[in-house]
PDB file of N, CA, C and O in Angstrom:
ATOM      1  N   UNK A   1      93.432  95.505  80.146  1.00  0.00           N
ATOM      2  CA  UNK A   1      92.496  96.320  79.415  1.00  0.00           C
ATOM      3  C   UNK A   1      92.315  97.689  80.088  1.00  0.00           C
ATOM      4  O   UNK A   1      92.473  98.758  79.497  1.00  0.00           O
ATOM      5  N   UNK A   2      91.942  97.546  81.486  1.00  0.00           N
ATOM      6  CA  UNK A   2      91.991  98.573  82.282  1.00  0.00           C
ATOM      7  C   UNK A   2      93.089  99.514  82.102  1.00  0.00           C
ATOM      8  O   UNK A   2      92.667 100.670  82.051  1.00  0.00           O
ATOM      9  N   UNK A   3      94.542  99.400  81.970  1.00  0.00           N
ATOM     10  CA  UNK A   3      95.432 100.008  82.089  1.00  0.00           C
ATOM     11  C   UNK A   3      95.619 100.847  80.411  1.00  0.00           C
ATOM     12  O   UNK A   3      96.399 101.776  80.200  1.00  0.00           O
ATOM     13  N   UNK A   4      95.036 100.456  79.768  1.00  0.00           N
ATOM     14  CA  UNK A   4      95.196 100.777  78.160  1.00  0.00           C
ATOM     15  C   UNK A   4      93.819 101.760  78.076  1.00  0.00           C
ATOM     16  O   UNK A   4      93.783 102.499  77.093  1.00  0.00           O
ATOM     17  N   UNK A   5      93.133 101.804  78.648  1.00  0.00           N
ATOM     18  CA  UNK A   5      91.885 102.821  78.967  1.00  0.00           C
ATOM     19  C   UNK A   5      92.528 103.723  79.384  1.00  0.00           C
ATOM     20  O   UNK A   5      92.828 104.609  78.583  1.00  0.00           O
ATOM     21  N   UNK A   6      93.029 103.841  80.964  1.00  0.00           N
ATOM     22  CA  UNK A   6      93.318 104.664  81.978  1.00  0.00           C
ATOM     23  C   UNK A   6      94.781 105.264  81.888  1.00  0.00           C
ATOM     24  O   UNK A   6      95.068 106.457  81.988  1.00  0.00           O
ATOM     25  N   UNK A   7      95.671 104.181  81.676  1.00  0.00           N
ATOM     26  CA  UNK A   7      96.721 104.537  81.962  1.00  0.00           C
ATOM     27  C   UNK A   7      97.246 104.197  82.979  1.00  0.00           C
ATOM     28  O   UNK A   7      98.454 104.261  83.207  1.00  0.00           O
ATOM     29  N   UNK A   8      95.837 103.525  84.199  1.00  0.00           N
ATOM     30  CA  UNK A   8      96.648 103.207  85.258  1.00  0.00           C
ATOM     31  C   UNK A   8      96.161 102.463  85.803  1.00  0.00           C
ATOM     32  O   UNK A   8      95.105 102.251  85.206  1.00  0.00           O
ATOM     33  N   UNK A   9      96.287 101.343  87.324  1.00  0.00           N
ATOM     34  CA  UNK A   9      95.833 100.036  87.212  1.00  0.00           C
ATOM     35  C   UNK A   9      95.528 100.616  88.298  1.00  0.00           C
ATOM     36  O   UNK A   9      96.333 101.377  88.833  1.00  0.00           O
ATOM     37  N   UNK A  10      93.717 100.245  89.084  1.00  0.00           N
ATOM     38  CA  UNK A  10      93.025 100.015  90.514  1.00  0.00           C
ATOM     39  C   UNK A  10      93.997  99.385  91.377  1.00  0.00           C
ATOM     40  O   UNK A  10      94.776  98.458  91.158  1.00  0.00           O
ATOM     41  N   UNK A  11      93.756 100.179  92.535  1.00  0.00           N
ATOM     42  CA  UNK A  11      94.382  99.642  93.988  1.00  0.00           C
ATOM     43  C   UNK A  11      94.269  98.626  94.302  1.00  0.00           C
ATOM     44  O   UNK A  11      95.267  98.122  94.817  1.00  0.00           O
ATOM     45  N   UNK A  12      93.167  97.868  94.188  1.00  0.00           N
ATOM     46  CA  UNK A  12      92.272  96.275  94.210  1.00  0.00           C
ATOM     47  C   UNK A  12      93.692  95.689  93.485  1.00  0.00           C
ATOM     48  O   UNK A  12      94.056  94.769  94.217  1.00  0.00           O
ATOM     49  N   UNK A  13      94.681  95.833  92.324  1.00  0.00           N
ATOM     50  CA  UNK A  13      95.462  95.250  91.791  1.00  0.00           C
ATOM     51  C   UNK A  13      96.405  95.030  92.896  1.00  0.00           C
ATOM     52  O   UNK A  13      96.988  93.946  92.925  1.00  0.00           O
ATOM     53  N   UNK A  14      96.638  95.906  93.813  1.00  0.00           N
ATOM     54  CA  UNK A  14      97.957  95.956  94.845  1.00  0.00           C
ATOM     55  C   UNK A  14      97.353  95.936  96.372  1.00  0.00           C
ATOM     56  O   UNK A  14      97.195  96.880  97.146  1.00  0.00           O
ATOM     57  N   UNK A  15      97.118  94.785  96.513  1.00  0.00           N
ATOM     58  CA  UNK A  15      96.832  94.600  98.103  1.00  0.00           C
ATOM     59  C   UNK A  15      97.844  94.880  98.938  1.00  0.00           C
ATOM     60  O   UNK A  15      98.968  94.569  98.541  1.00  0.00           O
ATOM     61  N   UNK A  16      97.725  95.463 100.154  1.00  0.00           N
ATOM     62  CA  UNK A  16      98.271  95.841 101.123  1.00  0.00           C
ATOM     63  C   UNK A  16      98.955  94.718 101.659  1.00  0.00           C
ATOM     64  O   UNK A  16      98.353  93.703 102.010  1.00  0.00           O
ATOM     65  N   UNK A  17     100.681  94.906 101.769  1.00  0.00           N
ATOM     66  CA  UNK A  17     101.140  94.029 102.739  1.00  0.00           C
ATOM     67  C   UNK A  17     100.330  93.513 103.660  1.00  0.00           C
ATOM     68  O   UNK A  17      99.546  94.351 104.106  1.00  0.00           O
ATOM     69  N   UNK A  18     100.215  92.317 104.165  1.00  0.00           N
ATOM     70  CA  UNK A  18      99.555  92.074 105.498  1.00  0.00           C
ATOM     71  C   UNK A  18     100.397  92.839 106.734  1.00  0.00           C
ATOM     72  O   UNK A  18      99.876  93.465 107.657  1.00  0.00           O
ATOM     73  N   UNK A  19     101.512  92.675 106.562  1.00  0.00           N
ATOM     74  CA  UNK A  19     102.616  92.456 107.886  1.00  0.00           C
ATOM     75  C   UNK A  19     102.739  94.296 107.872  1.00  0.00           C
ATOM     76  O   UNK A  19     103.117  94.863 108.897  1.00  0.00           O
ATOM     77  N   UNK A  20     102.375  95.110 106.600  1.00  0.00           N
ATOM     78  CA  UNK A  20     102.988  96.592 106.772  1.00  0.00           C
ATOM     79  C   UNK A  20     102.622  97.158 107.871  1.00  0.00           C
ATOM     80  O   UNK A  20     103.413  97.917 108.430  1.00  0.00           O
ATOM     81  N   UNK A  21     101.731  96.985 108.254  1.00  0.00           N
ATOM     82  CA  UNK A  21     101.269  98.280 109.977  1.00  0.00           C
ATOM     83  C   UNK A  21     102.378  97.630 111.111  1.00  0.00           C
ATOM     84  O   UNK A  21     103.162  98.244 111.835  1.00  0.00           O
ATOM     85  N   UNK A  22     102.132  96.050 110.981  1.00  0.00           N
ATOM     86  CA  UNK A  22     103.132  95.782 112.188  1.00  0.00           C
ATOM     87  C   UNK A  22     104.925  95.942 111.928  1.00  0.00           C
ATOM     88  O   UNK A  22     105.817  96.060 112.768  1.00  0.00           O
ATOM     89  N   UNK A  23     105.012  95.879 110.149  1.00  0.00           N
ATOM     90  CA  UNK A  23     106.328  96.268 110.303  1.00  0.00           C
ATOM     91  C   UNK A  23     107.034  97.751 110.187  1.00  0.00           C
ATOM     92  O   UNK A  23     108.217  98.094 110.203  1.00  0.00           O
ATOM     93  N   UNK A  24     105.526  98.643 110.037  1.00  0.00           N
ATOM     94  CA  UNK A  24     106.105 100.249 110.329  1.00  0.00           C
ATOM     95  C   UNK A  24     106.427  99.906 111.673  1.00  0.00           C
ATOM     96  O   UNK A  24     107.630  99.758 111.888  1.00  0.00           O
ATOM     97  N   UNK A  25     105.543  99.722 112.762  1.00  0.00           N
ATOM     98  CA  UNK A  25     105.423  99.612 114.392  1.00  0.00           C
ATOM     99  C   UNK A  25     107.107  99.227 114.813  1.00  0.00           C
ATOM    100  O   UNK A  25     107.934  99.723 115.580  1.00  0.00           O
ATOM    101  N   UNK A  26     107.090  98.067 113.857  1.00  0.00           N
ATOM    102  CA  UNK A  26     108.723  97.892 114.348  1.00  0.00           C
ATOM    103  C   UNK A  26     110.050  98.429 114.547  1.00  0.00           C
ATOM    104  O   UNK A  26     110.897  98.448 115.440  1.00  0.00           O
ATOM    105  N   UNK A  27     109.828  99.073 112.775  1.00  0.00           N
ATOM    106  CA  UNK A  27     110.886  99.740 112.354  1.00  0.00           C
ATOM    107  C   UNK A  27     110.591 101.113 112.902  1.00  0.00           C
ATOM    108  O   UNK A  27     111.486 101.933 112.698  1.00  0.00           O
ATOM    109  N   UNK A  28     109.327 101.621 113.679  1.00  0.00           N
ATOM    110  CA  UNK A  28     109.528 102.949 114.666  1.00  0.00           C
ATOM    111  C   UNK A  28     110.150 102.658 115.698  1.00  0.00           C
ATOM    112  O   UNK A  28     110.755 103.541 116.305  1.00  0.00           O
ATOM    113  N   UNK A  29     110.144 101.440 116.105  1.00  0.00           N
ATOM    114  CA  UNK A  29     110.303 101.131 117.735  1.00  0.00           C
ATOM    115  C   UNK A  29     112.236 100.463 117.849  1.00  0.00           C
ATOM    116  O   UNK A  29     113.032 100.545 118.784  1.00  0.00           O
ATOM    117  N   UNK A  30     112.400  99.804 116.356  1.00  0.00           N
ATOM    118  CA  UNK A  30     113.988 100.085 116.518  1.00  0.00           C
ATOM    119  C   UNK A  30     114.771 101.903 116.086  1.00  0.00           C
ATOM    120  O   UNK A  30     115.873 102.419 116.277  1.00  0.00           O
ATOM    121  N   UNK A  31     113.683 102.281 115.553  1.00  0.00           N
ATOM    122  CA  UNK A  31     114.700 104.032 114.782  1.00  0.00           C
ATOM    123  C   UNK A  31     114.480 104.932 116.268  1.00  0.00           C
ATOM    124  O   UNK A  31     115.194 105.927 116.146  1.00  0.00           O
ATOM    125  N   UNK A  32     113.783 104.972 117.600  1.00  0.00           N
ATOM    126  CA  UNK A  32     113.670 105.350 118.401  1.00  0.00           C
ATOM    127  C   UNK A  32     115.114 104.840 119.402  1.00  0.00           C
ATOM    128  O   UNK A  32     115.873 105.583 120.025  1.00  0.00           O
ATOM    129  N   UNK A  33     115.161 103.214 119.280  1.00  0.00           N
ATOM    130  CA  UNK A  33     116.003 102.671 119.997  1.00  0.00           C
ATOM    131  C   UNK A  33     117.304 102.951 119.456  1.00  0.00           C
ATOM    132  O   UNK A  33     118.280 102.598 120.118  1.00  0.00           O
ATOM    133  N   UNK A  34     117.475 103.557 118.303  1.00  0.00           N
ATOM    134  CA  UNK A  34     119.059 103.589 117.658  1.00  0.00           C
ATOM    135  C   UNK A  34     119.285 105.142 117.962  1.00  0.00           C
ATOM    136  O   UNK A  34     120.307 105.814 118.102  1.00  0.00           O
ATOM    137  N   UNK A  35     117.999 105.425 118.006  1.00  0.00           N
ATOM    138  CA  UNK A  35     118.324 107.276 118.774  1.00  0.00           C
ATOM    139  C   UNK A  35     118.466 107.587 120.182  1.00  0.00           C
ATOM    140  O   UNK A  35     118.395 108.714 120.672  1.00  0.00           O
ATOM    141  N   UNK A  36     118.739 106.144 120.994  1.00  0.00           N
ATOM    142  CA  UNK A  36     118.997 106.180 122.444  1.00  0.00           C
ATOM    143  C   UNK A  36     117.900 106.351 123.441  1.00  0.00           C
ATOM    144  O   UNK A  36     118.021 106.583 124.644  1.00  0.00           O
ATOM    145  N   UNK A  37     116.644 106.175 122.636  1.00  0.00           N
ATOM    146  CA  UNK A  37     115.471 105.968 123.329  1.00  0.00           C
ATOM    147  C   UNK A  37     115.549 105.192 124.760  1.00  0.00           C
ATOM    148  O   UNK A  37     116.705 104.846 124.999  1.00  0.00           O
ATOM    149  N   UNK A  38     114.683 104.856 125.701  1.00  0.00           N
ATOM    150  CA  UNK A  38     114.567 104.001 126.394  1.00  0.00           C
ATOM    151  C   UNK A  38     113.355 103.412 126.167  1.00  0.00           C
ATOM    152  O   UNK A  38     112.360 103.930 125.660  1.00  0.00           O
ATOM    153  N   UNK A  39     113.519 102.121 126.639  1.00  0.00           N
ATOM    154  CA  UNK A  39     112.126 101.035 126.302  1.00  0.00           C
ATOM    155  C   UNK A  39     110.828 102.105 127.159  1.00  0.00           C
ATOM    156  O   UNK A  39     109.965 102.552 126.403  1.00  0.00           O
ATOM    157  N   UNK A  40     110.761 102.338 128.085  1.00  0.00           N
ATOM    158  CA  UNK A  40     109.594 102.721 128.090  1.00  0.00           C
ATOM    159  C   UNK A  40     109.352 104.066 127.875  1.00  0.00           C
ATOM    160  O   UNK A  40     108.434 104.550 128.536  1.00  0.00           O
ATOM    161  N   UNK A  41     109.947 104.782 127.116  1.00  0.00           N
ATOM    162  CA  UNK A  41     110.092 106.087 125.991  1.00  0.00           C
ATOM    163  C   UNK A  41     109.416 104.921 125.005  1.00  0.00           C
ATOM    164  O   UNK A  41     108.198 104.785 125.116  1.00  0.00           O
ATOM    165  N   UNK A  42     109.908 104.324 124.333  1.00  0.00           N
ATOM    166  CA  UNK A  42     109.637 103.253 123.222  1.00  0.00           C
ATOM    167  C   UNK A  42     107.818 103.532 123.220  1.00  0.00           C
ATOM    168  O   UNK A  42     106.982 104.159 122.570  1.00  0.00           O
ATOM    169  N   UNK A  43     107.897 102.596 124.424  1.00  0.00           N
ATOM    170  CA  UNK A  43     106.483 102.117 124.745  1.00  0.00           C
ATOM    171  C   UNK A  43     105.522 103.611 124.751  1.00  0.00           C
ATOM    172  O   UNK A  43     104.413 103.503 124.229  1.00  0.00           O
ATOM    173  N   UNK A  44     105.792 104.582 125.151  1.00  0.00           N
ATOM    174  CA  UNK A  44     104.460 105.284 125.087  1.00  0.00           C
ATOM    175  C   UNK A  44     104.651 105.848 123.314  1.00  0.00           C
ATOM    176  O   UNK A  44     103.657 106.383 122.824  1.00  0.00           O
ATOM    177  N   UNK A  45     105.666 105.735 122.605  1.00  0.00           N
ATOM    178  CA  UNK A  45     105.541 106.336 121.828  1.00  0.00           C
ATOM    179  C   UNK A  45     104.482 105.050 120.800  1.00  0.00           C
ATOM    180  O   UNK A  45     103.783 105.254 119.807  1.00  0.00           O
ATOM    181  N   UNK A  46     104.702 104.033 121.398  1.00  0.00           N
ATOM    182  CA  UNK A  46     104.027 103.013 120.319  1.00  0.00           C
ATOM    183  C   UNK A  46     102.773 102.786 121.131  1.00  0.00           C
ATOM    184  O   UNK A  46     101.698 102.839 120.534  1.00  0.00           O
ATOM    185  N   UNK A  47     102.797 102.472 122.782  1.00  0.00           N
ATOM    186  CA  UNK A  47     101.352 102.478 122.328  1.00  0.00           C
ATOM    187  C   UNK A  47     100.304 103.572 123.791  1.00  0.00           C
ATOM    188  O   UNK A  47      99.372 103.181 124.494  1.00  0.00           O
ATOM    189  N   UNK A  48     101.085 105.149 123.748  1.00  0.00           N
ATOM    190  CA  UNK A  48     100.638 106.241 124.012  1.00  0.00           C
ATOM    191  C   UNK A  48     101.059 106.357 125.572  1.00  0.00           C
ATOM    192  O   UNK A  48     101.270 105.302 126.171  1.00  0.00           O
ATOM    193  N   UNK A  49     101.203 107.692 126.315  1.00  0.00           N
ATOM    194  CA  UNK A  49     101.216 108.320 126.917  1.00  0.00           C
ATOM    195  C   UNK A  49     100.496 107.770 128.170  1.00  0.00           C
ATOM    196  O   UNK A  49     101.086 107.200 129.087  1.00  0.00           O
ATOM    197  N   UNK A  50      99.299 107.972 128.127  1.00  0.00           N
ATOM    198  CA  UNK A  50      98.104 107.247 128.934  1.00  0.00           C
ATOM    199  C   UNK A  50      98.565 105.895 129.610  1.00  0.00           C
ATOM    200  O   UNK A  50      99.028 105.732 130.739  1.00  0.00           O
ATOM    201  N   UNK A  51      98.199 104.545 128.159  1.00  0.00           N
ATOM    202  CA  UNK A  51      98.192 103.428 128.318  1.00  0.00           C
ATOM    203  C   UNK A  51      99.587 102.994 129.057  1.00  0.00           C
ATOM    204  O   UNK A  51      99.524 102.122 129.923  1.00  0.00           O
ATOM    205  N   UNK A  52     101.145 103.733 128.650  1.00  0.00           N
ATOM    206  CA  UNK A  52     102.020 103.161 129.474  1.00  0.00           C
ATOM    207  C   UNK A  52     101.893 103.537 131.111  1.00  0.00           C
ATOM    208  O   UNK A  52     101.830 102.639 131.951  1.00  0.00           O
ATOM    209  N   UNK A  53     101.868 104.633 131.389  1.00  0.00           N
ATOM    210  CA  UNK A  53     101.701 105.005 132.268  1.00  0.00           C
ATOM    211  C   UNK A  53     100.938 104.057 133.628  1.00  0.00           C
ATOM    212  O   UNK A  53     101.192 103.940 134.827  1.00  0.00           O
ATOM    213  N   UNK A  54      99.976 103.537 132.774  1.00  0.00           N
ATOM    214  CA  UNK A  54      98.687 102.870 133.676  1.00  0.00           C
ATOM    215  C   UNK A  54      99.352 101.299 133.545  1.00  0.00           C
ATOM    216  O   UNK A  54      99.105 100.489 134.438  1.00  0.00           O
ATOM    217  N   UNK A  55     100.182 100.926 132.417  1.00  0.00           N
ATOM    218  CA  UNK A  55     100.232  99.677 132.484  1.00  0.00           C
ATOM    219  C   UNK A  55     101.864  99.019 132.495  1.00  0.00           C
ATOM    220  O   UNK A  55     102.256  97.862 132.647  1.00  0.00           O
ATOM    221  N   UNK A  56     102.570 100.256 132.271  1.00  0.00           N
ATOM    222  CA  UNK A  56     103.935  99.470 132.567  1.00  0.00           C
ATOM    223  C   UNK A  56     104.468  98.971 133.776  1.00  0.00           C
ATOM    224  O   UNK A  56     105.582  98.464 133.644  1.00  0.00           O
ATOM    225  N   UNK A  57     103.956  98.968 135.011  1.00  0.00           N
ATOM    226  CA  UNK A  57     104.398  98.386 136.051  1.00  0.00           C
ATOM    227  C   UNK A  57     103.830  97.125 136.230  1.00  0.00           C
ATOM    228  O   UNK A  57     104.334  96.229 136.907  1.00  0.00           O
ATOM    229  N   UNK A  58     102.289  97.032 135.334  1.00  0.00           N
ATOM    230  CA  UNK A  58     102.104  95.310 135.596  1.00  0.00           C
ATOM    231  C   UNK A  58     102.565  94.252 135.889  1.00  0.00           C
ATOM    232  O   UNK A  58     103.569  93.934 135.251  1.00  0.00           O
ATOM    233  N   UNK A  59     102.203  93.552 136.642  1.00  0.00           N
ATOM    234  CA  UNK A  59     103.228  91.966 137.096  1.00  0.00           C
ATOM    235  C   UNK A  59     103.078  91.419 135.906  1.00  0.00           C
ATOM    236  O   UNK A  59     104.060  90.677 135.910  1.00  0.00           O
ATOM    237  N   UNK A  60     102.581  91.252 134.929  1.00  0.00           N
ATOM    238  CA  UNK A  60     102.631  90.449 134.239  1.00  0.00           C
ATOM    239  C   UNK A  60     103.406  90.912 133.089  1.00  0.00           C
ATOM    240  O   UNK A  60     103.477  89.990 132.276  1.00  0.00           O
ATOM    241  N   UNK A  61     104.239  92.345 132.536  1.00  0.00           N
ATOM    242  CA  UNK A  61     105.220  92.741 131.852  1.00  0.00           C
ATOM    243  C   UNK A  61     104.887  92.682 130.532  1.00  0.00           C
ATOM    244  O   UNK A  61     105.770  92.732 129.675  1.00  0.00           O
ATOM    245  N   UNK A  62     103.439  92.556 130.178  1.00  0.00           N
ATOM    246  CA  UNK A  62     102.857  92.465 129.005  1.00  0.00           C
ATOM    247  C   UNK A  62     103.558  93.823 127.888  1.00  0.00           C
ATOM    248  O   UNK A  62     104.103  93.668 126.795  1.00  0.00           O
ATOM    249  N   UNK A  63     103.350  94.850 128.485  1.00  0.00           N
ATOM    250  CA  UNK A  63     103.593  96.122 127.684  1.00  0.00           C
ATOM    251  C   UNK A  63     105.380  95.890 127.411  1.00  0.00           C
ATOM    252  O   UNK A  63     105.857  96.002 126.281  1.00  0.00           O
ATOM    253  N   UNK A  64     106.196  95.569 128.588  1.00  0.00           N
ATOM    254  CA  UNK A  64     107.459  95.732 128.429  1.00  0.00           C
ATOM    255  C   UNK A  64     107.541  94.835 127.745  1.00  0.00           C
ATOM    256  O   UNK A  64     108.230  95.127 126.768  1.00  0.00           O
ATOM    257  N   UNK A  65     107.067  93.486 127.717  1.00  0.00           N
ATOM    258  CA  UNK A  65     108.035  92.018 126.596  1.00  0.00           C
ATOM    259  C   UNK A  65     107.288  92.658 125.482  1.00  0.00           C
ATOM    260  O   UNK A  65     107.798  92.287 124.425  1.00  0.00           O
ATOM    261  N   UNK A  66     105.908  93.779 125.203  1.00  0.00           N
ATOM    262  CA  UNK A  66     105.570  93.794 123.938  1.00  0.00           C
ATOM    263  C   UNK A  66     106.938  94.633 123.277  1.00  0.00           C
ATOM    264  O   UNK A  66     107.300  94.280 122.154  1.00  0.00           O
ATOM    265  N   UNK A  67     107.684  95.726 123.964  1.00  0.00           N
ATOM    266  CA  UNK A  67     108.591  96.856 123.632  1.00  0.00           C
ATOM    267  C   UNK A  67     109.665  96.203 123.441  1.00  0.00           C
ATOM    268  O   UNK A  67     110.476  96.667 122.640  1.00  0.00           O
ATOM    269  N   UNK A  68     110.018  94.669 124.284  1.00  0.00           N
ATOM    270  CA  UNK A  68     111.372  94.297 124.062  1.00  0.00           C
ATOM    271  C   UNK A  68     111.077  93.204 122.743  1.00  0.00           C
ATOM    272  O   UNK A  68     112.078  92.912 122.089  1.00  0.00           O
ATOM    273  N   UNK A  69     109.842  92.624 122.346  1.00  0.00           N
ATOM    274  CA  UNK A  69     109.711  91.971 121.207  1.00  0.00           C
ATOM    275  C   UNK A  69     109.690  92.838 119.940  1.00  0.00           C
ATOM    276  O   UNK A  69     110.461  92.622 119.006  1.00  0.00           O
ATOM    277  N   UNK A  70     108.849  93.754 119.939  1.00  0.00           N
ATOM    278  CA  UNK A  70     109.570  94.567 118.408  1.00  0.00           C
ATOM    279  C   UNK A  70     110.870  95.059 118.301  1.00  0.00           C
ATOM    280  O   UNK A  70     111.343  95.372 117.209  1.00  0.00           O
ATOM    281  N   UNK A  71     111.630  95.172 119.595  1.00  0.00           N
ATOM    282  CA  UNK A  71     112.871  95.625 119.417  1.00  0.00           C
ATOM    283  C   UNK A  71     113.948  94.330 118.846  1.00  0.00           C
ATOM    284  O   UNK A  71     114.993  94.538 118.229  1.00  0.00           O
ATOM    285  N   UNK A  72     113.412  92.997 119.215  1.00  0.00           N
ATOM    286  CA  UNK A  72     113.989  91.881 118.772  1.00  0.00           C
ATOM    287  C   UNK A  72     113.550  91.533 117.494  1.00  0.00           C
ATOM    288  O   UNK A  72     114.186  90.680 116.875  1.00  0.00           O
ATOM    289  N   UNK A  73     112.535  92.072 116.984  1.00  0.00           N
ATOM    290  CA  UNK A  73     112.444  91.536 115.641  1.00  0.00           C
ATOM    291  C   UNK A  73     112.883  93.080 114.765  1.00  0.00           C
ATOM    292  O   UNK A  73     113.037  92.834 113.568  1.00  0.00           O
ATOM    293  N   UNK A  74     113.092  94.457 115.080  1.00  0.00           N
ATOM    294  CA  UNK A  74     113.408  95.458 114.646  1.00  0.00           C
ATOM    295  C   UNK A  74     114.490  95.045 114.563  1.00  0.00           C
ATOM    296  O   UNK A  74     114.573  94.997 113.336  1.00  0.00           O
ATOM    297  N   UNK A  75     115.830  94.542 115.079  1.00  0.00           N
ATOM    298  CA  UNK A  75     117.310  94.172 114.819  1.00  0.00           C
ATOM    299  C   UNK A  75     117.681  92.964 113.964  1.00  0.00           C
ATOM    300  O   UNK A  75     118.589  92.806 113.149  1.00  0.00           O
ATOM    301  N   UNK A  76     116.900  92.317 114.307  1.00  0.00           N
ATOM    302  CA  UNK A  76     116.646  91.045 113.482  1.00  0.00           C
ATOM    303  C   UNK A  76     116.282  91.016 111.782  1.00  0.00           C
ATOM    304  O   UNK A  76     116.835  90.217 111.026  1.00  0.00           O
ATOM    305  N   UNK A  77     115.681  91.610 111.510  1.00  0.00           N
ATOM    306  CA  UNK A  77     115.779  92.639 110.059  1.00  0.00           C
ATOM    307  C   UNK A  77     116.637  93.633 110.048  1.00  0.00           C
ATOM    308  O   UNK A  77     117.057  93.858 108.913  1.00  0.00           O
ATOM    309  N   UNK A  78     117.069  94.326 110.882  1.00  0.00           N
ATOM    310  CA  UNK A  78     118.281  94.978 110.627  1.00  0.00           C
ATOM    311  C   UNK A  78     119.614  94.308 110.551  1.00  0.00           C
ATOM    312  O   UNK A  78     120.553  95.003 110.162  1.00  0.00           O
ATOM    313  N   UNK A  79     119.832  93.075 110.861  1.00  0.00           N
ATOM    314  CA  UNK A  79     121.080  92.326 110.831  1.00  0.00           C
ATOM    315  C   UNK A  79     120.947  91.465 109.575  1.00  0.00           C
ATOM    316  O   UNK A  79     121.957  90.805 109.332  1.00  0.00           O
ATOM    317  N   UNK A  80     119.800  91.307 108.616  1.00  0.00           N
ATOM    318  CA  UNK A  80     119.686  90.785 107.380  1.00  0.00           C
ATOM    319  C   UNK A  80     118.334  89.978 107.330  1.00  0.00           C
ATOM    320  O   UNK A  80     118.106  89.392 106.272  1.00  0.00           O
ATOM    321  N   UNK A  81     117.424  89.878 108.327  1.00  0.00           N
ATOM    322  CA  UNK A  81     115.932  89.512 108.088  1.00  0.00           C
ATOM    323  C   UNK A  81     115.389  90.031 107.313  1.00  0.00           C
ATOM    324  O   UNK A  81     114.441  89.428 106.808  1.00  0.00           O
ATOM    325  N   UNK A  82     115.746  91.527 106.791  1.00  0.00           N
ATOM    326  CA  UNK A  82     114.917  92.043 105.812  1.00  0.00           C
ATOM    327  C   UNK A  82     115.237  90.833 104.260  1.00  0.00           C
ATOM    328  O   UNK A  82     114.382  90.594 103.408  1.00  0.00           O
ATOM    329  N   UNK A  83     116.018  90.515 104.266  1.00  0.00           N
ATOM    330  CA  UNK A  83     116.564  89.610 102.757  1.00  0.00           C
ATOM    331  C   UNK A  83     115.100  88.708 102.583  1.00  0.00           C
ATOM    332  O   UNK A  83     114.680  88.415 101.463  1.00  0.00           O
ATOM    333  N   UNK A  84     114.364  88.298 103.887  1.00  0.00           N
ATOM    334  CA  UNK A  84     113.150  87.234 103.597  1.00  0.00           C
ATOM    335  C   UNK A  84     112.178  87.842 102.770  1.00  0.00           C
ATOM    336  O   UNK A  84     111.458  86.986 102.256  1.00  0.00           O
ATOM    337  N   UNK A  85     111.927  88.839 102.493  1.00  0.00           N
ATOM    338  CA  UNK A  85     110.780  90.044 101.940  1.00  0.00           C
ATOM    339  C   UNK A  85     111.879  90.014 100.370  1.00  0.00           C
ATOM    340  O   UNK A  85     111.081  90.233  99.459  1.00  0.00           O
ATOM    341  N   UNK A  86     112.937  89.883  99.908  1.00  0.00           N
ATOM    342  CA  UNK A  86     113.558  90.398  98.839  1.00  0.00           C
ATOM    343  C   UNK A  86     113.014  88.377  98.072  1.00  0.00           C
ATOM    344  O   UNK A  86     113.711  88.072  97.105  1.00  0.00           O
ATOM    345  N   UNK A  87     112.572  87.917  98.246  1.00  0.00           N
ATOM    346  CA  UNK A  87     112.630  86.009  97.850  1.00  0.00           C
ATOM    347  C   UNK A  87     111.333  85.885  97.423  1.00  0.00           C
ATOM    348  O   UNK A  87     110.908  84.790  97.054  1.00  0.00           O
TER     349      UNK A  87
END
């Protein structure tokens, strides 16, 4: 009914991917890595300047397994994971 009024259908009709913020994050953090980035180039670009700085040497490698996990799921859709989103 709405659309025969307007012409056009409320946003409320088209909910937001859940997964879209984390799968821009990804697909920045592999298009950095295919431009010869380095992981912790990666890392401040995803999560800033500051925060790597202060936290990439941690013993506990939190920031680096976070940079080497989007890079594993950034290839992982690039080798044909994206097909799960086309079903």
């Amino acid at each position: 009914m709405e659309l025969c009024r307007s012409g056009r259908l409320r946003i409320k009709y088209f909910p937001a991917e859940p997964r879209g913020k984390r799968l821009a994050v990804v697909l920045r953090a592999l298009d950095l890595a295919l431009d010869g980035a380095s992981h912790r180039h990666i890392g401040e670009a995803i999560y800033g300047i500051e925060r790597t700085d202060r936290d990439w040497s941690d013993p506990g490698d939190y920031l680096r397994d976070g940079v080497r996990r989007l890079l594993v799921r950034g290839r992982a859709l690039m080798t044909g994971g994206y097909r799960q989103f086309l079903k």
